[in-house]
C-alpha positions in Angstrom: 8.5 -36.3 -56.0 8.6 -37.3 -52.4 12.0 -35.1 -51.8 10.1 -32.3 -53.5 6.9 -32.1 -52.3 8.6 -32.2 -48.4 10.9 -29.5 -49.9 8.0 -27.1 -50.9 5.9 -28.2 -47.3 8.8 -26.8 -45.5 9.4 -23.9 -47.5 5.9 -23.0 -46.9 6.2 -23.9 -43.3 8.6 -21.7 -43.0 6.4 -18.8 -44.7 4.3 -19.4 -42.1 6.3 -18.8 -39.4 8.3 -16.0 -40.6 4.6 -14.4 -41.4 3.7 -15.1 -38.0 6.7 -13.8 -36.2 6.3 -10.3 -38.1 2.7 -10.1 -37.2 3.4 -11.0 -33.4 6.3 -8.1 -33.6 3.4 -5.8 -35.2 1.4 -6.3 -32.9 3.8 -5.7 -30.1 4.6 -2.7 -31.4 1.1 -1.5 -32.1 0.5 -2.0 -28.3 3.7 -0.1 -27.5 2.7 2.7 -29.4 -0.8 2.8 -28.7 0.0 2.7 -24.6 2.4 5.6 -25.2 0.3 7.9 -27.2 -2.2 7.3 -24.6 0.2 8.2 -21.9 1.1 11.7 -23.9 -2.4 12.4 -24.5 -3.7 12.7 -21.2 -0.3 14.0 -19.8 -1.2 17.1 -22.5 -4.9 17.0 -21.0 -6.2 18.7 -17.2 -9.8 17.2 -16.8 -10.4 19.2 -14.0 -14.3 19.9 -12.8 -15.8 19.3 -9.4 -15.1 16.2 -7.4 -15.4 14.9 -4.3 -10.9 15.1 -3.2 -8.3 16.3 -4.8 -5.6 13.2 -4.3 -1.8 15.0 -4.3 0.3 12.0 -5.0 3.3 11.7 -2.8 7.4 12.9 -3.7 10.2 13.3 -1.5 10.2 15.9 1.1 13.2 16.7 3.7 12.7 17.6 6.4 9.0 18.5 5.8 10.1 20.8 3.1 8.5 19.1 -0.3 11.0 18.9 -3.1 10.5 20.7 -6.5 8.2 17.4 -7.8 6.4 17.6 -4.9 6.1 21.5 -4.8 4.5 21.5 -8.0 2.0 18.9 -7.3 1.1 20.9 -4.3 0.7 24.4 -6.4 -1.5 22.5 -8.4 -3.7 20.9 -6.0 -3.7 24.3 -4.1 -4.6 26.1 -7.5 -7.8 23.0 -8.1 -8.9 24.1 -4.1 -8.8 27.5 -4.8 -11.3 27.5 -7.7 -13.2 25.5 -5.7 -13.5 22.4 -7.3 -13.5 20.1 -4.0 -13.5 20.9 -0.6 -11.4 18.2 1.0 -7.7 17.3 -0.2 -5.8 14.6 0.0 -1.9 13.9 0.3 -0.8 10.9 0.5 3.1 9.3 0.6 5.0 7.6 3.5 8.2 8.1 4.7 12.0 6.9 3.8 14.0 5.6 7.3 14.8 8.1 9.3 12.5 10.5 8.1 10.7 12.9 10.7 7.7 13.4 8.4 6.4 11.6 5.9 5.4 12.7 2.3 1.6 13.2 3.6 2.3 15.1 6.2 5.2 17.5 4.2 2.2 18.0 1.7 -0.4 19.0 4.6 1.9 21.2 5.9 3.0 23.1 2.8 -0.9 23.7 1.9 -2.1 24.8 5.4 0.6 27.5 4.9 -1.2 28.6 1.8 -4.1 28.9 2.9 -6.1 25.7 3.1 -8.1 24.9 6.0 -6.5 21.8 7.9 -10.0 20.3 8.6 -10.0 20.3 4.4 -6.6 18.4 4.4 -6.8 14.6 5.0 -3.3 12.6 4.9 -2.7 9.0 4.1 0.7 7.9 4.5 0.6 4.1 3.7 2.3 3.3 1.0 5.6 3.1 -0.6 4.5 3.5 -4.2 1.6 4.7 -6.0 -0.3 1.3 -5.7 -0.2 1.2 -2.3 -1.0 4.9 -2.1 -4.2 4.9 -3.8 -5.4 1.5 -2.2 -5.4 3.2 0.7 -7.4 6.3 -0.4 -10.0 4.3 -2.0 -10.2 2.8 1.8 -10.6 6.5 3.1 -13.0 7.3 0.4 -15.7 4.5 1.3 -15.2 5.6 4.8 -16.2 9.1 4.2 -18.8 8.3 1.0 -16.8 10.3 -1.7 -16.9 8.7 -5.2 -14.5 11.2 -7.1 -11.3 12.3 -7.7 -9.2 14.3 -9.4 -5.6 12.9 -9.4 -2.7 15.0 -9.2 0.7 13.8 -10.0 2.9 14.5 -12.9 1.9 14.5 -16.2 3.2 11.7 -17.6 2.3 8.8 -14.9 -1.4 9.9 -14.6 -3.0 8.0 -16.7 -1.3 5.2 -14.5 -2.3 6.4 -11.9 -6.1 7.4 -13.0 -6.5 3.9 -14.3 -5.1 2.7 -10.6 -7.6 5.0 -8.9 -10.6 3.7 -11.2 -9.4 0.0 -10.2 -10.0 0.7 -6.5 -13.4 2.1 -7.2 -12.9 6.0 -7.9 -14.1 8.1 -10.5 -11.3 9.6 -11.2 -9.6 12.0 -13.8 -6.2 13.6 -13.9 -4.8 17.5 -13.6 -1.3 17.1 -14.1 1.7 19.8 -12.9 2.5 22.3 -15.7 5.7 22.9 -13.9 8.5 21.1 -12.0 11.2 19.1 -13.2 9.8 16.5 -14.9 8.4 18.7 -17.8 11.5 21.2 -18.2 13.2 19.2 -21.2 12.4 17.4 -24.0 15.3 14.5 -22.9 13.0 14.4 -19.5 9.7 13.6 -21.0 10.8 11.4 -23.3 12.2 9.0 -20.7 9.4 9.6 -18.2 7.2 8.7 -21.3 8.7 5.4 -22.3 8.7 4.9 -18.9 5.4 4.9 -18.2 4.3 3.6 -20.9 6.1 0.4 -19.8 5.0 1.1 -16.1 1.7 0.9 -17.5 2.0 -1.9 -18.9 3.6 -4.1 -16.5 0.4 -3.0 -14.4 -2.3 -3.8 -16.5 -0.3 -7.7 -16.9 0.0 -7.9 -13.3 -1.6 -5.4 -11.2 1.6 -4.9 -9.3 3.7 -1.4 -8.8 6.3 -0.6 -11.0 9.6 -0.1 -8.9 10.0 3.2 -7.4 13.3 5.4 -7.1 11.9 8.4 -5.0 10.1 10.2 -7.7 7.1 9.7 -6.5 6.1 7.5 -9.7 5.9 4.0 -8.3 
């Protein structure tokens, strides 16, 4: 009786744990899914309306000539000026070694050639990576009393970077590109979702910067 009644605890140990397993793998998944359906949602969604900055998130420039990502950004941010829903904007970025300017200042340039006032444009370019970035324009927005922001970046790493911008104390809500490389094939989104949805992830567990490879998505 002994031999079987250990028999049947163990079997029914090992229930247990196989039961447990599967609903720890569940729940992994769940999260997985639910964090990327997030990031496609508000990559499909422009919550523009009238704000305090428009933030235009740095990508590589050369020689202060902004690369397609970082074009589109700035069509977009110059589009959100133009219909007058802030009246300062933002760019922000540093610089790789040996650049002469950095991605701030390539941004300001390219939207003072379009037309917007340089008194409007304000550049921050601390940072290597988004985290970095937006600490430092939540610094420059308690310094000049402005509360709001609408984030421009590329549509899949803005809820990231929204939810970046809230932590540092912005009210904040995305208008992603509708152009640019990162939205011309369905290959491209799909890696720039999963992506971000681990990007995402990783910040919200450690509140540290995913790594950055010049996109611009850090």
């Amino acid at each position: 009786m002994s031999e079987v009644g250990s028999a049947h605890r163990g079997s029914r140990s090992g229930r247990v744990l196989r039961r447990t397993a599967l609903g720890a793998v569940l729940m992994v998944l769940l999260l997985l899914g639910g964090t990327g359906f997030r990031v496609w949602q508000v990559a499909r969604t422009d919550d523009r309306r009238p704000v305090d900055m428009i933030v235009v998130l740095g990508a590589a420039q050369y020689h202060g000539k902004p690369t397609p990502v970082l074009r589109a950004r700035l069509e977009q941010a110059l589009e959100l000026y133009e219909q007058g829903l802030a009246e300062h904007v933002v760019t922000v970025g540093g610089s790789q070694e040996g650049d002469e300017y950095t991605e701030a200042e390539a941004g300001k340039l390219w939207l003072a050639k379009h037309g917007v006032p340089e008194s409007k444009i304000s550049i921050e370019p601390t940072g290597s990576d988004t985290l970095g970035s937006l600490r430092a324009v939540g610094a420059m927005a308690k310094q000049n009393n402005w509360n709001s922001a609408l984030i421009v970046s590329d549509p899949w790493h803005s809820l990231r970077a929204r939810t970046m911008a809230g932590d540092f104390g912005l009210d904040a809500w995305a208008s992603p590109t509708r152009s640019g490389p990162m939205v011309q094939t369905r290959s491209t989104q799909l890696h720039y979702i999963i992506r971000e949805t681990g990007g995402l992830l990783f910040y919200r567990l450690t509140h540290a910067p995913a790594e950055v490879v010049g996109d611009g998505l850090g």
